[in-house]
Every structure is written in C-alpha cells, then in structure tokens.
N, C-alpha and C positions, 0 to 999 in steps of 0.2 A: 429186715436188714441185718446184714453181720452175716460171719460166719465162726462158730463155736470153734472148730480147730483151728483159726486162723488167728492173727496179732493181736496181741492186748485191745490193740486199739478196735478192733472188728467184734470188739464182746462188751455188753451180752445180746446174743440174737432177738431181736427183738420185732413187734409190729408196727411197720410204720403207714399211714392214710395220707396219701395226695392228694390233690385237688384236681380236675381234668387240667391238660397242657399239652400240650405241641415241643416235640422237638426235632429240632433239623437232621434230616435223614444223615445227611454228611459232615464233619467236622469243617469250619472256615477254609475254604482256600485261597490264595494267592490270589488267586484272580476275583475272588470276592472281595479281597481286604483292599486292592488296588484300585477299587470304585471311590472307597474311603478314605484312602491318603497313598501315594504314589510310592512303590517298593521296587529293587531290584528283586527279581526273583530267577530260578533254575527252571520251571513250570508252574500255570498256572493252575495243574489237578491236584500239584502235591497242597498240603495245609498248610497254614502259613503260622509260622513260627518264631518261636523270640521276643513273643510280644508278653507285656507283662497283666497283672490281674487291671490295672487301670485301664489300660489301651484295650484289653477287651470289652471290657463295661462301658468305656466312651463310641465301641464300634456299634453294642447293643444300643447302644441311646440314637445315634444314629439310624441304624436300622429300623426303629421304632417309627422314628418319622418318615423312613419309606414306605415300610408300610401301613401304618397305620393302625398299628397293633403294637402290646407293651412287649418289645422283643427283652430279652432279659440272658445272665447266664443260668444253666438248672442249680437248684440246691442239689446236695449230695445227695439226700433222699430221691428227690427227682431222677438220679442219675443211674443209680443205682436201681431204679425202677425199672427205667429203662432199657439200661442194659440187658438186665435178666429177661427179656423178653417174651415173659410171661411165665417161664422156669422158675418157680420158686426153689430157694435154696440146694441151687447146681452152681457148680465150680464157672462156669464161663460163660459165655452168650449162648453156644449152640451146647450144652451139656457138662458133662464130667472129664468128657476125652480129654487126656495132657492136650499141652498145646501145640505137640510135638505132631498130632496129629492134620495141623490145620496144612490146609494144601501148598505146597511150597516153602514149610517154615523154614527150612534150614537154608534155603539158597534167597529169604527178603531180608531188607534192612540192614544193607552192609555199609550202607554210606550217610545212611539219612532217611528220612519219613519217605513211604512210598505213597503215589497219587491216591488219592480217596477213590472209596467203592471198591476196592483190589478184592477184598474177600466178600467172603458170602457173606448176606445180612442177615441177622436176629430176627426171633421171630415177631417183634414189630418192624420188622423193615428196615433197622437202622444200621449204617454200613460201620468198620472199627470201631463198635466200643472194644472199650479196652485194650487197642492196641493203635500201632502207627506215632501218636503222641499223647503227652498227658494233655487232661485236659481241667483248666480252672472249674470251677463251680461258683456259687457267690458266697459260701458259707466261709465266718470265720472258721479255724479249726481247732478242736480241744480232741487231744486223744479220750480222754475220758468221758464227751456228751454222750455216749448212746446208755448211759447211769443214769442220765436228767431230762434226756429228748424227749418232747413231747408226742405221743400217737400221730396226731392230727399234724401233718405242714411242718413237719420240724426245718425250723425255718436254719439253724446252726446256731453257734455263742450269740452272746448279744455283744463279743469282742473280743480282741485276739491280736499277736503278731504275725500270725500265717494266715493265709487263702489256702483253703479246701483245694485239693484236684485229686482227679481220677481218673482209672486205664492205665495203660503199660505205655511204653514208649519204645522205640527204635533203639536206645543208646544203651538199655540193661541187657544184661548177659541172656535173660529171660525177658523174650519180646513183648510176649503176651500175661497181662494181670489178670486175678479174680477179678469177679464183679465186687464182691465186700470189699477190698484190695481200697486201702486210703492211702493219701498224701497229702503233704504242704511242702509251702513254699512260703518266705515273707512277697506280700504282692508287688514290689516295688524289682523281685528279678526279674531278667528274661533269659528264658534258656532254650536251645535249638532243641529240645525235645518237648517243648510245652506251645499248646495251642487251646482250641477250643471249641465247642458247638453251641448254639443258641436254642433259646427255648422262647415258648410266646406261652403266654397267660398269665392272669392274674395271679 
C-alpha cells in the first residue's frame, strides 16, 4: 500500500494481507439505489451520487438481506487491492501511463459522472476504479495510520471525524487518481462527486 513519492499521507509504503472478498465489478447505480428508496435521477447507468457515508452503509445493510451475504463497504486496504489489479506498485489500474492516455480523456466528464463500465476494466475485472466518482470505504481516516496499521486486515482508526474515500472524481481538474491517491470527508456530507461500490465478506 502507499506510494513513496506520493502525499504525506500515502507513506510509508508498506505491506498490507487481506482476507479473500468480493467486490462489485461496478460502482452503485441509480437504478440499483432506486430498488432501495425512490430517487429522481438523469439515467439509470450513471452512479448514484450525493449520498452520504451513512446512506451507504444503511444500503449495504440492506443489500445484505437480499442476498444473503454480509454485503459491506471495502476498507481502504481492500480497495486499494483492488484497484491495482494485481500491478503492484504502478501508478493506476492499467499501469504507469498518465491518464492523459486513457481513451477519450479529454472529451469525458464535462457535466458529471459518466455511466458505469465506459472504460476498460483492471486486471481483476473491475470497471472505474479510480475514477468517474469518489468512492467511501468504511475506514475512519487518520493521515498518519499507515505508522501503526496493522499487516493483517487493517481494519482503519478505531475513530475519527472523517470517512476514508478513494478514486478520482469527475469534478477535479485531473479526472483520474493513483491507486495510493486517499481522501476524507466528515460522513455526515453529500457531494455530487461521491458515490460507492460494495464488497461482500467477512
């Protein structure tokens, strides 16, 4: 996890062990969150946005009972797994390339989140990480845990004012983030570039 030339907060690079898990190929859309509680939306492929760190955690709880499985958000470690797609310490999902390279970057994202699935997926399958919107995690966040983080499941703070998120968003100058690339937010905002993906496992 981390990356050495990157922000304070991304050092020091370290090793982190997950536990196996699932995570959904696609960030929440619109038309998944409308099964949940009834939204005006513009379509139902883009992801659904605005919702804050609680309203995602009460849709996982939900979710849980459909299917019958602990659906959950990822911690940062999880997410960050993830993203890298099996590239250890490369700047983005598919490599080093700027992001200037991804197909189309200069003519997406002039109004708002584009429909999920638009770019090519990482090499587990997973379609925007790191870009399109941010996305929550369940970790409190401390710039300084990856000092005290444990190897094993670092699970984040045992507490905190802000929720963890990660990826880029539509609304910064620079669409697309590092995979080490962190944020917060206190969970209690909601902001039209922040959304979410779910994870299932213990």
């Amino acid at each position: 996890m981390g990356q050495e030339n990157g922000r304070d907060e991304e050092r020091p690079v370290h090793r982190a062990v997950v536990a196996p898990f699932r995570l959904c190929r696609y960030q929440v859309t619109n038309a998944d969150w409308a099964e949940f509680r009834p939204l005006a939306f513009d379509d139902p492929r883009k992801p659904v946005t605005s919702v804050n760190w609680f309203d995602a955690v009460e849709y996982c709880e939900w979710l849980s009972h459909r299917w019958g499985a602990p659906a959950r958000l990822p911690t940062e470690a999880e997410w960050e797994f993830a993203a890298r797609g099996g590239m250890e310490q490369r700047l983005y999902p598919w490599g080093d390339e700027p992001v200037t390279s991804r197909a189309n970057y200069s003519a997406r994202w002039h109004e708002g989140p584009e429909k999920v699935g638009e770019s090519e997926p990482n090499g587990y399958g997973l379609y925007d990480m790191c870009e399109n919107v941010h996305e929550w995690c369940s970790d409190w966040y401390d710039p300084r845990y990856y000092d005290y983080s444990p190897v094993d499941n670092p699970p984040g703070p045992e507490s905190g004012t802000r929720r963890a998120s990660r990826g880029g968003a539509w609304r910064h100058h620079i669409k697309i983030a590092r995979c080490a690339a962190r944020s917060s937010i206190p969970p209690e905002f909601r902001y039209a570039d922040y959304g979410f993906r779910v994870a299932v496992g213990s």
